[in-house]
C-alpha positions in Angstrom: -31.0 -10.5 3.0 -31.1 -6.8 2.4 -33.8 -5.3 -0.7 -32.2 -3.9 -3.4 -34.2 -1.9 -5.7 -35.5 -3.3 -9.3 -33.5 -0.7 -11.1 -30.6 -2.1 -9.2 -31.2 -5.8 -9.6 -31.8 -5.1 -13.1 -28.1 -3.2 -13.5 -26.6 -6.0 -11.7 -28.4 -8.2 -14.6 -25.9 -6.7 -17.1 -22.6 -7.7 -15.1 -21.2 -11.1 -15.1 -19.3 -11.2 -11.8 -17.3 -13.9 -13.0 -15.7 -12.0 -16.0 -12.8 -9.7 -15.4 -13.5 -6.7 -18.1 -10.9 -4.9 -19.9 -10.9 -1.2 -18.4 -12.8 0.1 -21.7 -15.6 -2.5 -21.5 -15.8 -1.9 -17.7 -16.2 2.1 -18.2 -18.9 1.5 -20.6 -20.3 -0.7 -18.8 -19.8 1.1 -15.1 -22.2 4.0 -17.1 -24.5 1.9 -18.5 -25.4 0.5 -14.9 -25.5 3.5 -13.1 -29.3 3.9 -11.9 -28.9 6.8 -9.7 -31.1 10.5 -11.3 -28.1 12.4 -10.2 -23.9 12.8 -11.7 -22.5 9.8 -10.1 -19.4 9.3 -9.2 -17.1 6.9 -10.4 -14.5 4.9 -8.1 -11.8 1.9 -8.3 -11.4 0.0 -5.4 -7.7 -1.7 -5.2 -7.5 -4.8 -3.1 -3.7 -4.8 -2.6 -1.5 -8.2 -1.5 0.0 -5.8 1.1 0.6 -5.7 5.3 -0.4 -2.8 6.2 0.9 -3.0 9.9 4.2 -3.0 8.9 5.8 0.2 7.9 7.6 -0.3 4.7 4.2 -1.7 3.3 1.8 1.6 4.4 0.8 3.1 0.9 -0.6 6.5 0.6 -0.2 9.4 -0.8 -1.6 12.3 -3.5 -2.2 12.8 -7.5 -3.6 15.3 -9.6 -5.9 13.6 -12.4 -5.5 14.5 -15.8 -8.9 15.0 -16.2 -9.9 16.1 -12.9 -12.7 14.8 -10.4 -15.5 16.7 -11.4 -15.9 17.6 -7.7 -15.7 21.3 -6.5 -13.7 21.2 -3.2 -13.9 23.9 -0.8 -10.4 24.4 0.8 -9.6 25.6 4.1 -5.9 27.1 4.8 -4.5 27.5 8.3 -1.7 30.2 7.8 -0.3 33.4 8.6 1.3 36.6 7.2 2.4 36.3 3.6 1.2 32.9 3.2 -2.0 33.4 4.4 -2.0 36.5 2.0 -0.5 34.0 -0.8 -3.5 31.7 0.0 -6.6 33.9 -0.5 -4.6 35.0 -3.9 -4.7 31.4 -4.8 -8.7 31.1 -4.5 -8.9 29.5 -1.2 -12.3 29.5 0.6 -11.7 29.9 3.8 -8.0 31.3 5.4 -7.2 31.9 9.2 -5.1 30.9 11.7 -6.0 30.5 15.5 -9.6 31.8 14.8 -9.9 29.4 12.4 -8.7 26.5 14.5 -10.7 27.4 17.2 -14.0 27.1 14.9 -13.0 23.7 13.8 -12.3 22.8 17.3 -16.3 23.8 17.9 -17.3 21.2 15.2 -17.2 23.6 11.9 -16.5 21.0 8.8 -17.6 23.3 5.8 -14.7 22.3 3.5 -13.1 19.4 1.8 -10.0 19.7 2.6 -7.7 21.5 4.9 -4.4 23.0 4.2 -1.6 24.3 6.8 1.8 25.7 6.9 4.1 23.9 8.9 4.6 26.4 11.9 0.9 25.8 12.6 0.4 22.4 12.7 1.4 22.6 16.3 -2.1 24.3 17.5 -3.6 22.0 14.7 -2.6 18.8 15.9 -4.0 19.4 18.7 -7.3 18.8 16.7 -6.0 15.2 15.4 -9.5 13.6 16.9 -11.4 15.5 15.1 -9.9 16.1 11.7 -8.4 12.5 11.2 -11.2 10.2 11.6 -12.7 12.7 8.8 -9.4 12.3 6.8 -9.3 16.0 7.2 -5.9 16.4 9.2 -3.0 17.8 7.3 -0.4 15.7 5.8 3.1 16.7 4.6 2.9 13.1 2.4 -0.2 14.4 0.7 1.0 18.3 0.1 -1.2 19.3 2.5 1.3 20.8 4.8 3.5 23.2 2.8 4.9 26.7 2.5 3.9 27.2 -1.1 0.1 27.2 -0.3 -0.7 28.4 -3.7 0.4 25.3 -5.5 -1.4 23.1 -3.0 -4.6 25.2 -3.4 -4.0 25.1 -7.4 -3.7 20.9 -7.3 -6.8 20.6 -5.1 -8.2 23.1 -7.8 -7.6 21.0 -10.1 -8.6 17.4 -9.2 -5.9 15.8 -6.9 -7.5 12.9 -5.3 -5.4 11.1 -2.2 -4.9 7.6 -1.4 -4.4 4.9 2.0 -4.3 1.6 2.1 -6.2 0.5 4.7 -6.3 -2.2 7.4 -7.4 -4.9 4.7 -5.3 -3.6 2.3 -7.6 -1.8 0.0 -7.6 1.5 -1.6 -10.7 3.6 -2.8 -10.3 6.4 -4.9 -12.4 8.4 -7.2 -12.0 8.8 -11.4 -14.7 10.8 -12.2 -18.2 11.1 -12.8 -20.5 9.4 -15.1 -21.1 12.4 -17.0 -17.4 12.0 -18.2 -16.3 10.9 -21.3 -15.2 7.5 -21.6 -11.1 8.7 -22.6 -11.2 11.0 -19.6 -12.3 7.8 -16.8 -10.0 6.0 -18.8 -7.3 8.7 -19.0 -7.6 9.1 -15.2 -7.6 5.3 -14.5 -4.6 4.8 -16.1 -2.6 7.5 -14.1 -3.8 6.0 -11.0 -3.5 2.3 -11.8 0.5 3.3 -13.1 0.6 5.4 -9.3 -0.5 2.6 -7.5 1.8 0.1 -9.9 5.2 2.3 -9.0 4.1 2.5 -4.8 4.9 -1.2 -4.9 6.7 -2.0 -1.4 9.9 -4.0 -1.9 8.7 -6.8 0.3 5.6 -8.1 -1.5 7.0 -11.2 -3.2 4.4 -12.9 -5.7 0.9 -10.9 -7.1 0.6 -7.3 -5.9 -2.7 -6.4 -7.3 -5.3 -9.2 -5.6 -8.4 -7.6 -7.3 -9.3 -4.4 -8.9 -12.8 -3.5 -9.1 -14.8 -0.3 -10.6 -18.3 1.0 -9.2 -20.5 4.1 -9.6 -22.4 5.6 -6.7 -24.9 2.5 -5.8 -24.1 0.8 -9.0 -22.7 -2.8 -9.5 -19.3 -3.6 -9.1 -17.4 -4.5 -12.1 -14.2 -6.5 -11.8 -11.4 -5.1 -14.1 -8.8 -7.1 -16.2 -5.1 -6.5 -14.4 -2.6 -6.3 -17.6 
């Protein structure tokens, strides 16, 4: 069995696992455990009664938070001409367009998340081994391959967060940091929990949302109440 560290053990002390909190009990609680020194961050984990491997029942897609993540992301466009103009109006870190492929294609990850216009996803797909395993490759279902760079720069800018269901059928996405208030995780929470609630795939007959946990970085998890 793996050590966990007294500060840990004792967190885990204040948590029944067998209760299912309401979502204003579990934020208080999520920040009362935290034991890291540093601004944790603050996550849900969604374990969905979904299939995956069939088409109609893949879930993802993007969201700005109403209170934003906290993070700063560093965003990467891969355009040309006027929207490569439009882009480093917008604020974006780093624009190019094969140059900038090419140093990606050498193993250069210095950004959070990568932006492209259409017309140059061709050269950039050719990267697809390196970028999606990173969940770096561009997406037109997340709005991260557009023409109107400037509103995808200004949404990343602002906090949007993106979410996948994966093989399992879970989904885990940031709300925040601890150093939030508790009406901004909750404000956040509930724009995600409605997101997830409306993504719903017609076949799913009976409970949709299995479980619904929320966690701080190496803090306790903390199983939330599903109205």
């Amino acid at each position: 069995m793996a050590k966990v560290s007294k500060r840990y053990a004792e967190a885990c002390k204040l948590v029944d696992s067998t209760k299912k909190y309401s979502i204003e009990e579990a934020v208080a609680l999520a920040k009362q455990t935290s034991t890291v020194k540093f601004d944790a961050t603050v996550e849900l984990c969604f374990n969905l009664n979904v299939d995956p491997r069939h088409a109609d029942q893949q879930i993802r897609g993007a969201m700005v938070l109403p209170f934003g993540t906290g993070r700063t992301q560093r965003v990467a466009v891969v355009a040309q001409g006027e929207q490569a103009k439009q882009a480093e109006e917008a604020g974006a870190d780093y624009v190019g367009d094969d140059e900038l492929i090419q140093k990606i294609s050498k193993g250069w990850f210095e950004f959070d998340v990568l932006i492209a216009t259409p017309n140059m996803m061709g050269k950039l797909g050719r990267l697809g081994r390196l970028l999606g395993p990173k969940g770096l490759m561009p997406n037109p279902k997340t709005g991260t391959v557009t023409m109107d760079v400037a509103k995808a720069i200004d949404e990343v800018k602002k906090g949007k967060v993106t979410y996948r269901v994966d093989r399992e059928g879970n989904i885990n996405l940031l709300i925040g940091k601890v150093s939030f208030t508790d009406e901004a995780l909750i404000g956040n929470y509930k724009a995600i929990f409605n997101t997830i609630l409306k993504a719903r795939p017609a076949a799913v007959k009976g409970a949709y949302i299995k479980n619904l946990v929320i966690t701080t970085s190496m803090g306790p998890g903390i199983h939330v109440a599903i109205d």
